[in-house]
C-alpha positions in Angstrom: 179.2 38.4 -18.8 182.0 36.0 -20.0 181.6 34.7 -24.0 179.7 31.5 -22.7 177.1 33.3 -21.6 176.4 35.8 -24.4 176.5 33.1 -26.4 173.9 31.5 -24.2 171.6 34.5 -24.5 172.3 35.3 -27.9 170.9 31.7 -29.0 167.9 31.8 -26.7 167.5 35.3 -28.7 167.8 34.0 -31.8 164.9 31.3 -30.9 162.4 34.2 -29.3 162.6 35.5 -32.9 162.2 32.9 -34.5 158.8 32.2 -32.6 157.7 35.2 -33.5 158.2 34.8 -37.0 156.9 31.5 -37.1 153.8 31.6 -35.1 153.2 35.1 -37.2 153.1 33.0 -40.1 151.3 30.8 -39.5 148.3 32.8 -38.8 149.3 34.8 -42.0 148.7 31.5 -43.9 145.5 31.1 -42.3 143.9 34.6 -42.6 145.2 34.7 -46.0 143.4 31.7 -47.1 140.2 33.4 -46.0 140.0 36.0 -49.2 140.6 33.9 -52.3 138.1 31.4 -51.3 136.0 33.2 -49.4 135.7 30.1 -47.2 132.7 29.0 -45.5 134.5 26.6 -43.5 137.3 28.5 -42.4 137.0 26.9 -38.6 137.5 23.8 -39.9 140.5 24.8 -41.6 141.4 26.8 -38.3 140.7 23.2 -36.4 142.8 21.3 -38.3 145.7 23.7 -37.5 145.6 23.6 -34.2 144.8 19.7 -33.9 148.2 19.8 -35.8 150.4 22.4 -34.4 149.4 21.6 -30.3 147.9 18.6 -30.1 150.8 16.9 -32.1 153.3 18.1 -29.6 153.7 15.4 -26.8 154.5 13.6 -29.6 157.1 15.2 -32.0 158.6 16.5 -28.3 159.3 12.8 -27.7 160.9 12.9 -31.2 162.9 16.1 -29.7 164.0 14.6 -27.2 165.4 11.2 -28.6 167.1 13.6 -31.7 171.2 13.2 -31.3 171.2 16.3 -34.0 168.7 18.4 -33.0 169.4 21.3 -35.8 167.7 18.9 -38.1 164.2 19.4 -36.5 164.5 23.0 -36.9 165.3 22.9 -40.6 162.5 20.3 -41.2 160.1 22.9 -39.9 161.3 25.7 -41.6 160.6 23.3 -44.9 157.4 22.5 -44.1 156.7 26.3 -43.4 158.3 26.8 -46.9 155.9 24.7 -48.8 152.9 26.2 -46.7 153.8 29.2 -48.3 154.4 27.7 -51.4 150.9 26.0 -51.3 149.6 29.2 -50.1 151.0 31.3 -53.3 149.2 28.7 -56.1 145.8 30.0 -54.7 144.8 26.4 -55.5 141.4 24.7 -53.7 143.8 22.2 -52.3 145.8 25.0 -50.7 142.6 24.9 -48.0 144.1 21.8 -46.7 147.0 21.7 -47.7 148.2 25.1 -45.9 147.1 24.2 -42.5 148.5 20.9 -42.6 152.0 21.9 -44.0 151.6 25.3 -41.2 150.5 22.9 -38.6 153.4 20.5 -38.6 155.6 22.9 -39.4 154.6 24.7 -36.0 154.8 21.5 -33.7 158.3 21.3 -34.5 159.2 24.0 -34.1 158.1 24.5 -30.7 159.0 21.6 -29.3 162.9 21.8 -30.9 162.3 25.5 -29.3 161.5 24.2 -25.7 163.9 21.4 -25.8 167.3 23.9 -27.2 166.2 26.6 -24.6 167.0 24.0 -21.6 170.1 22.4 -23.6 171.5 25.9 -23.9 169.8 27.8 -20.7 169.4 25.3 -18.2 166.0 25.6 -16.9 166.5 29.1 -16.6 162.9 30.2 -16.3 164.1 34.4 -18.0 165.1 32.6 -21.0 161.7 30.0 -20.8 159.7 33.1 -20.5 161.9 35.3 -23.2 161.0 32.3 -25.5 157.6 31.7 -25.1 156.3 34.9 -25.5 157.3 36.1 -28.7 154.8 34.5 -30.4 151.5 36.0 -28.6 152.5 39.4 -30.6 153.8 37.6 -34.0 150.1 36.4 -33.9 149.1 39.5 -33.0 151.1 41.5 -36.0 149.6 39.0 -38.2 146.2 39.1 -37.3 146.3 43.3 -38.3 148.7 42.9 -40.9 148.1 39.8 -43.1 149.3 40.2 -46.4 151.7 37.6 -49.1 154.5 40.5 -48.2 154.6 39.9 -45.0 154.0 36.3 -45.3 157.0 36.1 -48.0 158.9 38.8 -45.4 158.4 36.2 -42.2 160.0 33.0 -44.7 162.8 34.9 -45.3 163.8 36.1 -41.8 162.7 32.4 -40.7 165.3 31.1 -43.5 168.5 33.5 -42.5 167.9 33.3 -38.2 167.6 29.1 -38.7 170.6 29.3 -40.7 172.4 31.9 -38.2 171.2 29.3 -35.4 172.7 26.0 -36.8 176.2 28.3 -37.8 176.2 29.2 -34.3 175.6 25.5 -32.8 178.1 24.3 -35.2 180.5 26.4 -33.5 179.5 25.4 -30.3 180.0 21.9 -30.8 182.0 19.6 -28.5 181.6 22.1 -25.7 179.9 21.6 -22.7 176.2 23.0 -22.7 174.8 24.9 -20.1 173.0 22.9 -18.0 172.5 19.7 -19.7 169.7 18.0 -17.9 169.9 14.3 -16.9 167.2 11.7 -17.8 165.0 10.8 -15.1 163.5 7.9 -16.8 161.7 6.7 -13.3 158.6 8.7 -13.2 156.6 7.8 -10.1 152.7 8.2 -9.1 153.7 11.3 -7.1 155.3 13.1 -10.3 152.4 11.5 -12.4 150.3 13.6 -10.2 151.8 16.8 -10.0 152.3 16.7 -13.6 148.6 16.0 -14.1 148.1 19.1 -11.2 150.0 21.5 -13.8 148.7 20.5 -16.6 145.3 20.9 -14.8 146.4 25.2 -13.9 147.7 25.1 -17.7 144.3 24.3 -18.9 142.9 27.4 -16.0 145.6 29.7 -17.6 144.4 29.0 -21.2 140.5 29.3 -19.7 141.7 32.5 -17.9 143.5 34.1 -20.4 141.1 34.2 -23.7 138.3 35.1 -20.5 140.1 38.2 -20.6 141.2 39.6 -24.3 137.7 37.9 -25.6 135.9 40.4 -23.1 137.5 43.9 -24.8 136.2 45.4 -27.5 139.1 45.2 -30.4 140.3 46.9 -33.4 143.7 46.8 -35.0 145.6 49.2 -32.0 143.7 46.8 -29.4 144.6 43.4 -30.5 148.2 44.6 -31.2 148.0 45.6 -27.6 146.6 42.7 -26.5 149.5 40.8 -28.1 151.9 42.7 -26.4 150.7 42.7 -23.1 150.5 38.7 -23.5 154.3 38.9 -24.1 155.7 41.2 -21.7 153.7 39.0 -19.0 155.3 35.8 -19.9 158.8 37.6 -20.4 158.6 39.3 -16.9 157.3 35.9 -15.3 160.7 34.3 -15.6 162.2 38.0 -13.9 159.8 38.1 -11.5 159.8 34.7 -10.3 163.8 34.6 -9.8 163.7 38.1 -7.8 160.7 37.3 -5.9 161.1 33.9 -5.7 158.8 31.3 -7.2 155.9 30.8 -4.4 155.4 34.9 -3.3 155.7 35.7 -7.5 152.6 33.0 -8.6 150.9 34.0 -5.3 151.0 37.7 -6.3 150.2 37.3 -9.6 147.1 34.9 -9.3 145.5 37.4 -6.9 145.8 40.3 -9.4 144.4 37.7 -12.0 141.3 36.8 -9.7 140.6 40.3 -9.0 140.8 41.4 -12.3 138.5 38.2 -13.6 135.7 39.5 -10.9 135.7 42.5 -12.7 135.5 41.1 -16.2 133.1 44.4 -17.3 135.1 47.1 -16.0 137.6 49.3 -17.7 140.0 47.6 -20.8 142.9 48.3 -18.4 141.8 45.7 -15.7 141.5 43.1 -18.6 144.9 43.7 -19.5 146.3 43.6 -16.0 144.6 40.3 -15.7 145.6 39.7 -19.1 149.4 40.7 -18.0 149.5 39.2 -14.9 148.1 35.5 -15.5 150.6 35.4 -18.5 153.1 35.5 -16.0 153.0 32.1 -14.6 153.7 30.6 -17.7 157.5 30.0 -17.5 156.8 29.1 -14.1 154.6 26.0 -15.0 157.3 25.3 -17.8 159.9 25.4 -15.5 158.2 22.6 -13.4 157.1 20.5 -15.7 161.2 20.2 -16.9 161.9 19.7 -13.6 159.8 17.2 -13.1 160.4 15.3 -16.6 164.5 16.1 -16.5 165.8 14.7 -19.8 162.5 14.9 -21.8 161.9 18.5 -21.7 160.5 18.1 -25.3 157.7 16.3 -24.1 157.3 18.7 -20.9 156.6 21.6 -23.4 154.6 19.8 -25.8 152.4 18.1 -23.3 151.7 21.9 -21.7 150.8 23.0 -25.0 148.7 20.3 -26.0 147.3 21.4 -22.7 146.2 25.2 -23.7 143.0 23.6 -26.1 140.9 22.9 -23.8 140.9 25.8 -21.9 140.6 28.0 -25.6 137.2 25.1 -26.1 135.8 26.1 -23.2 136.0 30.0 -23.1 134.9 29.4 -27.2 131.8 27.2 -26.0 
């Protein structure tokens, strides 16, 4: 592997991390905000978040995407995840709303600067999609178990010295070539309208599918960090699986383990998690087409996909 490419993979790394950390503490902030004041409408608070950090993303991923410097969107959210932490610390009753709204925003760009650097520096390389996007199913994971201000003020600091390692390296990329630079394909016609709406469509099944499956096990701490972990090695070995197997025989594969597994939603923990596992898997699949299919605004691709996963969390909660 030549230095182009390390350096390739070593930046995609560095991003994996950094999703961990961040979506880690986020939830953090939220959990935390539970104890001091012992709040009675915590899933309001819990709304607001996510109305902020995945609803918001079609539209800070067009900001992403029209960003000459896109370093800068990274160091914004790290910021606003500072002063969520900040606000978190005063134990103040604005620090309800505050937090979340801080968190929220904080996540939404950082997502979307994630989604959009991963194609700048990978191509659509669907290992480095899925090695990016599933970091952060076990950093909410490890939060939800281990909540605490020292792991909150631990996750800030890692977040602070990766970002900063990140735009060092980038800096000392500049004026070379990146790997795969997409073109803009500006002329979006009803036949890409539709299969976009067709993905976004299986997205909202995934989401549905997936919470079907960890809500049905029984959970304490060792069960929801395995939970986590499953969710990630299924959307890392997606991106494997699919360039081995190829794209059509991997999602065929994989959906018929999921079905399977969803018919037999009271059996044994291990068939959730096989379910679990195996519908994770198609997620850098989807992301790989929606870039394809939006070349040039790849920030929108992930953010519209994410916005996407709410409805299917709504209708497994309702």
């Amino acid at each position: 592997m030549d230095g182009r490419a390390l350096l390739k993979w070593e930046m995609v790394g560095i991003g994996a991390l950094l999703h961990f950390l961040v979506d880690g503490l986020c939830l953090c902030c939220l959990y935390l905000l539970v104890s001091p004041f012992n709040l009675q409408d915590f899933l309001g608070v819990f709304i607001l978040y996510n109305v902020l950090a995945f609803l918001t993303q079609p539209i800070t991923g067009l900001w992403a995407d029209r960003m000459k410097d896109k370093h800068w969107m990274l160091l914004m959210s790290v910021v606003l995840l500072a002063l969520a932490v900040l606000a978190m610390s005063f134990h103040s009753s604005f620090s309800c709303y505050l937090v979340p709204v801080l968190a929220g925003m904080g996540n939404s760009l950082f997502h979307v600067w994630g989604g959009k650097q991963v194609v700048l520096r990978a191509g659509n390389d669907m290992r480095a999609l899925g090695l990016f996007v599933s970091t952060g199913a076990f950093g909410l994971a490890v939060s939800m178990v281990y909540s605490s201000m020292s792991l909150l003020y631990a996750f800030l600091l890692a977040i602070s010295m990766l970002a900063v390692w990140y735009v060092k390296l980038e800096i000392r990329d500049e004026g070379l070539e990146i790997t795969g630079r997409p073109t803009p394909n500006p002329s979006q016609g009803e036949g890409k309208v539709f299969l976009l709406f067709l993905i976004i469509v299986f997205v909202v099944f995934r989401s549905f599918m997936g919470e079907s499956f960890s809500s049905t096990i029984v959970k304490n701490d060792m069960i929801v960090l395995l939970i986590g972990l499953t969710a990630m090695l299924g959307k890392m070995a997606g991106g494997w699986l699919a360039c081995r197997l190829g794209v059509v025989w991997m999602m065929a594969a994989v959906l018929t383990v999921a079905l399977l597994c969803l018919l037999c939603r009271s059996s044994e923990m291990y068939v959730m998690l096989t379910g679990l596992f195996a519908i994770n898997c198609t997620m850098p699949v989807t992301l790989y087409w929606a870039n394809n299919l939006l070349k040039g605004r790849e920030g929108l691709a992930f953010g519209i996909l994410a916005a996407a996963l709410i409805p299917g969390y709504l209708l497994t909660t309702l």
